[in-house]
N, C-alpha and C positions, 0 to 999 in steps of 0.2 A: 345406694348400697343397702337392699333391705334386705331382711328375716334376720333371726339373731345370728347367726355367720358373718353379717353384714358382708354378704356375696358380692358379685359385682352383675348388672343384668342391664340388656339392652332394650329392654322395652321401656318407652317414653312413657311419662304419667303426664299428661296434658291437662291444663287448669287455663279456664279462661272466667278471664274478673274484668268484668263492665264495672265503670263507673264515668260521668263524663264530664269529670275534673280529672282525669288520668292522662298522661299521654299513651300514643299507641303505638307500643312497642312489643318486642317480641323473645323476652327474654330465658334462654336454656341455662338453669342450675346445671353444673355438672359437680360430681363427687373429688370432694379432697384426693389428693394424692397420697397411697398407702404405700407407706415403705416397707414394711414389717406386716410379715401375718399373722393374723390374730385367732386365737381356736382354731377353727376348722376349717378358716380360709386357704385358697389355694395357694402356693407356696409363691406363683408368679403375678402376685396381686398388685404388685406396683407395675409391671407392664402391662396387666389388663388394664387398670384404671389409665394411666396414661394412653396406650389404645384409644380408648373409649375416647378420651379428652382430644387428641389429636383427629379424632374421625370427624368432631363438630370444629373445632377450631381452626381446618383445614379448607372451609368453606370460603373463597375468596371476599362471598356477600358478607362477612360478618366480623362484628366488633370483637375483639380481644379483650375483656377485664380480666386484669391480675390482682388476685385480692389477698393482701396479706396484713394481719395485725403490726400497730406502728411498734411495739417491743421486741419485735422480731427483725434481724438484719435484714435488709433487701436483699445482701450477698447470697442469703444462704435460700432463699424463694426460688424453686423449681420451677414453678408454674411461670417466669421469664423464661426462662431457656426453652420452653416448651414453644412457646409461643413467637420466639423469636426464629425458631424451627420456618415455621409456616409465615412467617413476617417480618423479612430478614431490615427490611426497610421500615418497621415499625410503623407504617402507616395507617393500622387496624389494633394496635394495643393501647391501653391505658391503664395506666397501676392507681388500683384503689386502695387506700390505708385505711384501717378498718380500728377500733378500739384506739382512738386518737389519745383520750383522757389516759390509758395506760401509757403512754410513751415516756420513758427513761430520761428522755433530753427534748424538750420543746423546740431548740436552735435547729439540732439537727431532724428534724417535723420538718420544720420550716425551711434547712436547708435542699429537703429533699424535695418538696412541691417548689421552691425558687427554680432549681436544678442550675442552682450557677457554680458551683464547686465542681471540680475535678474526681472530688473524693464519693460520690454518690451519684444513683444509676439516673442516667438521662433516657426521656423518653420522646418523641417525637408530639404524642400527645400529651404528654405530661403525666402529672398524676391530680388524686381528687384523694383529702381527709374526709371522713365521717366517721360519725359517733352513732350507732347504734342502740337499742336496750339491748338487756341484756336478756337470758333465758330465766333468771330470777326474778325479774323484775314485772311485776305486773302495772305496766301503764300503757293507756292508748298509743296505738299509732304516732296522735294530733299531740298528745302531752312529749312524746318523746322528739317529735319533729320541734316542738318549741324548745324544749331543754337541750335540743341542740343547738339550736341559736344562740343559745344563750351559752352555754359552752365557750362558743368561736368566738361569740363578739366578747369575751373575755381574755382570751387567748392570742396571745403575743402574734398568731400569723396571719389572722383578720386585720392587721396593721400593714403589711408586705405584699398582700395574696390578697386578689380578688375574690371577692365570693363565689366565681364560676368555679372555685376551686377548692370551696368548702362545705359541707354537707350535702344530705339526702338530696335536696332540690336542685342543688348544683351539679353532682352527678347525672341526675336524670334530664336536667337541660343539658349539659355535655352530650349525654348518649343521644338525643334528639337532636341535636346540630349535627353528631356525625355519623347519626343515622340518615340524615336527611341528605350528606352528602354521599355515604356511600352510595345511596340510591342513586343520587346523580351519577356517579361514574361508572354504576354497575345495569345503569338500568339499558343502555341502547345493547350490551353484551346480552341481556335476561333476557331482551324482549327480541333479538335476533333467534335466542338458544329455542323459545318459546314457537319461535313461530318454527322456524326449523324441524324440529319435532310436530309442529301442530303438520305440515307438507308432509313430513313422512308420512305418520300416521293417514291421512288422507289419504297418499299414494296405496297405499295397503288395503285399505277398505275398495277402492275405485280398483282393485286386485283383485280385491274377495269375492267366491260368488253370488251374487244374490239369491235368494232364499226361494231356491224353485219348487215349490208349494201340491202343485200339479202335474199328473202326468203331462199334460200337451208343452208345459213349458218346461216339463225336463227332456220333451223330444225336440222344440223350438229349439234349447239352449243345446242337443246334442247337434243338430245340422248345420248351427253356426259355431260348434268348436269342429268338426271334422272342416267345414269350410279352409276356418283359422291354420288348424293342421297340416293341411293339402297344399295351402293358397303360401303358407308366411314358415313353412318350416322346410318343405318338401320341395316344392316346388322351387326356391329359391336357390338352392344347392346345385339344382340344374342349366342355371343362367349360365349363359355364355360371359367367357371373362374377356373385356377386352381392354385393361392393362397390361396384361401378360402376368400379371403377380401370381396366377393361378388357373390351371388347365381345369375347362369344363369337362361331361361325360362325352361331347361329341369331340372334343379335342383326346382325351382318354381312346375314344373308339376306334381312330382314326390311325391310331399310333398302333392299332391293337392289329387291325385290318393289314396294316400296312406291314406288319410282321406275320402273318398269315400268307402274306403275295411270297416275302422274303423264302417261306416256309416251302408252297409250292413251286417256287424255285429251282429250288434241292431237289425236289424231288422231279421235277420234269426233267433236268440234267442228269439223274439214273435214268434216265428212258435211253442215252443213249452209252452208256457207260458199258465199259468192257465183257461184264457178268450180265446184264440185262441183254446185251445185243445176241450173247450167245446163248439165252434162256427163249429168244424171240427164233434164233436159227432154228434152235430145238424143235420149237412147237410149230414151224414149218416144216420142217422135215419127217417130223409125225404126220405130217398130211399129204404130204406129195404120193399120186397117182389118184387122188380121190376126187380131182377136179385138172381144168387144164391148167397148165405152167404159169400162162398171164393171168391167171385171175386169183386174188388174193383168198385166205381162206377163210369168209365171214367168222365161223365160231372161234377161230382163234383172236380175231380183232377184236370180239365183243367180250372174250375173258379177259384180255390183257386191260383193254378199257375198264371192267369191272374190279379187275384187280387194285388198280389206278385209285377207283372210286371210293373202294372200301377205307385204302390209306387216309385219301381225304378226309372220310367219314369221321374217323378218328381225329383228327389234326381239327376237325369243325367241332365235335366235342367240347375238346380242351380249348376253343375259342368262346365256346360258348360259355360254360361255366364258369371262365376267368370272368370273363363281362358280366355276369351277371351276380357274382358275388360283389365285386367294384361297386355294382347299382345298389347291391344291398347295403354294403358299409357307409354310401354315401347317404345311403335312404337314414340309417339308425346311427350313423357317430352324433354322439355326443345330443343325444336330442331328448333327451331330458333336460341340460342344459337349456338348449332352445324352447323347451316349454316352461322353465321355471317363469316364475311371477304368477302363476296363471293355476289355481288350484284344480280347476272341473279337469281341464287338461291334464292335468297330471295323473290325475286318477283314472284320465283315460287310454294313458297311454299304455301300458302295459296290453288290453287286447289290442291296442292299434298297431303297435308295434307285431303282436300274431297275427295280422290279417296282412301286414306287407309281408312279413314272410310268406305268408300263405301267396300270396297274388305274385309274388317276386320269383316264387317256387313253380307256380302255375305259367306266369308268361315264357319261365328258362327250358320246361317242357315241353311249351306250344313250339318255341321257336326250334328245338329239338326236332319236334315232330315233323315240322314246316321242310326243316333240310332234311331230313331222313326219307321225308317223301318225294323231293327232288330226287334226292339219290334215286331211290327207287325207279321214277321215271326214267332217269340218267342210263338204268340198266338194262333196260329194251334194248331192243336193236337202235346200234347209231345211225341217227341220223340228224338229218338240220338243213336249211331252209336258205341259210348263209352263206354268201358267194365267197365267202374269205376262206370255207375251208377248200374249195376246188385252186380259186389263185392261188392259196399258198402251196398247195401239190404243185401244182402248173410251175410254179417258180422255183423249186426243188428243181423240178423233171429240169427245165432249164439249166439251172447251175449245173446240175451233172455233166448236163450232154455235154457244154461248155466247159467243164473241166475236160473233158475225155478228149477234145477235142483242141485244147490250148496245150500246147508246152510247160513240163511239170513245173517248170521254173515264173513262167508268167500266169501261174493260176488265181492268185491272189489280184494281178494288174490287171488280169483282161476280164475280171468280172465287173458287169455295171449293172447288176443284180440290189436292192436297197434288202438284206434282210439283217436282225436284231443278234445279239451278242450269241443266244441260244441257240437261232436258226445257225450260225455258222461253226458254233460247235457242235451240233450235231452233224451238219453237214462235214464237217473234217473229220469226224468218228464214223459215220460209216458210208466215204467215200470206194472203200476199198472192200468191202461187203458185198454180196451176193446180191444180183436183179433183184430176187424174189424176199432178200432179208430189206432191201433198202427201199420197196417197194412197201414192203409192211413197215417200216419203221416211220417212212414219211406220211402214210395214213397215219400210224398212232399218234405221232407229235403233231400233225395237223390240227387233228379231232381233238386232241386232249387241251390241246391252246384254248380253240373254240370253244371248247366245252369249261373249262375254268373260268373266263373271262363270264359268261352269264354265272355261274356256279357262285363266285364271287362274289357278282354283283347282286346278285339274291341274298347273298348273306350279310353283304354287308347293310343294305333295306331293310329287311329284318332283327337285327342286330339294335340300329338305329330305333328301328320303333318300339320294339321291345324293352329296351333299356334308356330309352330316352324320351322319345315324343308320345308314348302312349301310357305310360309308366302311373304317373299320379291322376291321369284321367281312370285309370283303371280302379286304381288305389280309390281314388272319393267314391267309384261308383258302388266299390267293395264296399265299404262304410256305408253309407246310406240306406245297402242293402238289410244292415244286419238287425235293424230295429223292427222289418218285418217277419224276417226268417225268428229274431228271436222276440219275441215279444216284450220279456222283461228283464230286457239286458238294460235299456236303459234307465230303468226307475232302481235296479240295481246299483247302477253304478253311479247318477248322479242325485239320489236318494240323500238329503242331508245329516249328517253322521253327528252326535252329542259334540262331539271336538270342534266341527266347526262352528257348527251354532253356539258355543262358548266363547271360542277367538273372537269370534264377531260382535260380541255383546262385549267384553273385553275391548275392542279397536275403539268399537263405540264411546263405549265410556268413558275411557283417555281422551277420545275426539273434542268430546263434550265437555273436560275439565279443561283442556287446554284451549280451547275456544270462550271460557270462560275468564281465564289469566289472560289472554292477548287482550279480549276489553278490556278487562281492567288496568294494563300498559299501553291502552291506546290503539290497539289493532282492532280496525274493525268489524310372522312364522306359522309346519302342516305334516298332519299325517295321512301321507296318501295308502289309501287302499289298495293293496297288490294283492286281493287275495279272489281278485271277480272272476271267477267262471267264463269260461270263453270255450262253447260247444264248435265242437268241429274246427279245430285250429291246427294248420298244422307247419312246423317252426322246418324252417327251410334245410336241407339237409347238406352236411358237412361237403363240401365241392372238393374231389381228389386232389392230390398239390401239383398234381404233373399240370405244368404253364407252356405258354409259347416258346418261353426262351430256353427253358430247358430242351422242350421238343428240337426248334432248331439246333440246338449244339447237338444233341444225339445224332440227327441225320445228318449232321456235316460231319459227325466222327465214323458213321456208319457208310458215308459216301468214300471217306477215305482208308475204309478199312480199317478202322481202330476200333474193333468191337466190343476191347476191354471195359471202352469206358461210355458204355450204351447203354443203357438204362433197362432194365425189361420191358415196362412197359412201351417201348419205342422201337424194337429191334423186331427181326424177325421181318412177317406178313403183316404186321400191324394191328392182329386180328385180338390182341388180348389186352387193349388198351381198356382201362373200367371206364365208362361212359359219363358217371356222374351220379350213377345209381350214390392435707390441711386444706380448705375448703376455696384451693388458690386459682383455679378456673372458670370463671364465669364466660359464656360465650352468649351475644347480644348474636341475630340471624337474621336478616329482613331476610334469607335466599334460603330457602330448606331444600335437602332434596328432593322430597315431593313438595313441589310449589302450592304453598298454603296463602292463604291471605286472608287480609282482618278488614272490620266495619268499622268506620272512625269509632271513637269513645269505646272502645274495647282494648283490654290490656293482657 
């Protein structure tokens, strides 16, 4: 408690006294307990000082001395109840009587170090009398250490009481025996706590990164974190699951594809629906006399077919951008996460994270482009190479004739015709139709089979490599590329910053104290940079919300004529879908917070 305030202040004043007739010990003065403020002290001076006392004597390493004058009741000594706080088993306290010569009653001296009454405080360790000088008294150390000798061996409880349990020397062989055992009990605890921290800290450093000095080895260490990147964060998220606990991107795609078939379903089933059949009479009979009767009329096959196409076109869209936003979220969830421990990484992630956009952005347009120019070719004149689309006419023409020619009752029984759920509902829709409407009807649903099943299966290929097997090979190549395009992107970024080179001289030198304590018992955190420049990036753009499953419920609502609840962009021609665009505490410490340690014969 210095300055005349007599404050209260948490800065230690540390004194070390060699002598080597001393023992080596380690002992913290703490301040009297202040009930009452004096001047200009602060009005809650008794729980700061107690604070203060409770913060050292809460140390499990350390001795408890209670030191209180012998004319003073035991009852009324604070500094027990403080301590008995923190040591409820008293196995770390002992009561020191201090100014033994003043004591009021010598029995009751004596009864209190016997501690055989009922009537006076027991202690586990007991207590120790001493006689001190006083602050008037000017004599040696050595004179007053004798005058207390001579004191005791005068004094009625040198007859009862051991000398372990009277004066200066007694004390301090006391604290010695049980300092010597606390150490026993506390030391396999320190020297676990010890090494414990000494692994962390190791673990942290064998984190940090080494001190890349050089260009060439801050390009070395850029090629072996995008490796890292590609190889253990990226690339991982795309393994197949085969517990079932969790659907990969190719089990994702599959389910995606597989709702795209559902999708063209519906719509090949308007092909032969009541409004479609007689938009198809129509645009026959806008032709009739401009060719003969048997022969179909090419331009109208080849817009009905394009018409078909464009619907598709749309429906491939919204396949495509759902897939590819899925690869994106898979590519970026949570992967910071995946990159902590790892400082160079982190500070790279941020462009890395703009160049999968970018590459994630670039592959959804390739694949775009990929089907849009199928389409394209799709819109020539039909044709194809494929014996399945003339058999399944051939098989049409069949069923007909075979209806026309069975009894209407055994039409269903005398067919031995094999065709699919589809063929026979178109076939029962426009049995009763015109030569020349059911003539064009069975080319369109022929072709249009034909033509989906490749159409499909190109997209589903695509689909697949795009968003899965080509994906992170693209990505590393992207990366690798950027330290030529940009020259000083990577001395930029993994440049080392004052903060780190401070942590690391910091890791270090905790490394080094604590490698220095485990001998002696026998053994033997980042701020990342987000602010780097990343030319030509360009962050992936926002993918429309219209999905497959929306799409399918609109055309199953639009198949059955509930237009109300159709969406715009589904309805119609299909054509306007968007694409994607008192001085009573003494505490004795072998255990400091910061693990200190002494050279024998130092006190």
């Amino acid at each position: 408690m210095p300055g005349e305030q007599k404050n209260v202040v948490h800065d230690l004043i540390e004194l070390q006294v060699e002598d080597p007739n001393v023992r080596d010990l380690t002992l913290v003065d703490l301040p009297g307990i202040a009930r009452n403020p004096i001047a200009d002290q602060p009005r809650d001076i008794h729980k700061q000082t107690t604070d203060l006392i409770k913060h050292f004597i809460k140390q499990e390493g350390s001795v408890i001395l209670c030191v209180f004058p012998a004319n003073v009741d035991v009852a009324t000594v604070e500094s027990f109840t403080l301590a008995s706080e923190v040591d409820p088993d008293g196995v770390r306290t002992i009561g020191v009587i201090t100014k033994s010569d003043l004591a009021t009653n010598n029995d009751t001296l004596v009864q209190q170090l016997l501690m055989e009454r009922a009537d006076v405080l027991h202690l586990n360790l007991g207590f120790v009398a001493v006689r001190n000088r006083s602050a008037e008294e000017k004599i040696s150390l050595e004179e007053a250490r004798r005058r207390e000798k001579e004191f005791f061996r005068e004094h009625s409880a040198s007859t009862v009481v051991g000398w372990h349990c009277l004066g200066i020397e007694g004390l301090i062989n006391r604290l010695a025996d049980l300092y010597a055992d606390r150490v026993k009990e506390t030391f396999p605890k320190m020297r676990d706590d010890i090494r414990k921290k000494l692994k962390d800290i190791r673990e942290q450093l064998s984190k940090f990164p080494m001190d890349l000095d050089t260009p060439t080895a801050r390009l070395v260490k850029y090629y072996e974190l995008t490796d890292i990147y590609v190889e253990r964060i990226l690339q991982v998220r795309f393994n197949s699951s085969n517990d079932g606990q969790r659907s990969s991107m190719v089990n994702i795609l599959h389910s995606k594809l597989a709702k795209l078939d559902d999708i063209i379903s519906i719509q090949t089933r308007q092909l032969f629906s009541p409004k479609y059949r007689a938009k198809v009479r129509d645009a026959m009979s806008a032709c009739f006399g401009e060719q003969l009767p048997n022969f179909l009329p090419h331009p109208v096959l080849k817009r009905l077919i394009c018409e078909n196409l464009d619907q598709l076109s749309n429906v491939t869209d919204v396949l495509i951008n759902e897939c590819f936003q899925i690869t994106l979220d898979i590519l970026t969830k949570n992967d910071t996460e995946a990159c902590k421990g790892d400082m160079l990484l982190l500070k790279l992630l941020p462009p890395f994270r703009q160049i999968v956009h970018s590459y994630v952005h670039e592959k959804q347009q390739a694949v775009r482009n990929q089907v849009q120019e199928l389409i394209r070719l799709e819109k020539h004149d039909p044709y194809t190479m494929n014996n399945n689309y003339m058999n399944s006419i051939n098989r049409y023409k069949e069923r007909l004739t075979e209806s026309k020619s069975s009894k209407k009752g055994d039409k269903a029984a005398s067919s031995t015709l094999s065709i699919d759920t589809d063929d026979e509902s178109m076939f029962n829709a426009i049995s009763n139709d015109e030569q020349s409407v059911q003539d064009m009807l069975i080319s369109l649903h022929s072709y249009w089979k034909l033509l989906i099943k490749r159409f499909v299966d190109y997209i589903a290929l695509s689909l697949r490599a795009g968003c899965v097997f080509d994906i992170c090979i693209g990505i590393r190549d992207r990366l690798r590329q950027v330290p030529i395009q940009q020259p000083d992107f990577v001395d930029g970024c993994l440049s080392e910053d004052t903060f780190v080179r401070t942590k690391r001289k910091q890791l270090q030198q905790t490394r080094d104290r604590l490698e220095k304590v485990d001998v002696i018992l026998g053994g033997s955190g980042v701020t990342i940079n987000d602010n780097v420049t990343f030319e030509n990036s360009v962050i992936m753009e926002k993918f429309p919300t219209m999905t497959l499953d929306k799409l399918e419920e609109d055309l199953t609502r639009y198949a059955t004529g509930d237009h109300a609840g159709v969406s715009t962009a589904s309805c119609g021609d299909w054509t306007n879908i968007d694409s994607g665009s008192s001085k009573p505490v003494i505490s004795f410490s072998p255990i400091a917070t910061n693990v200190h340690y002494t050279t024998p014969n130092k006190r």
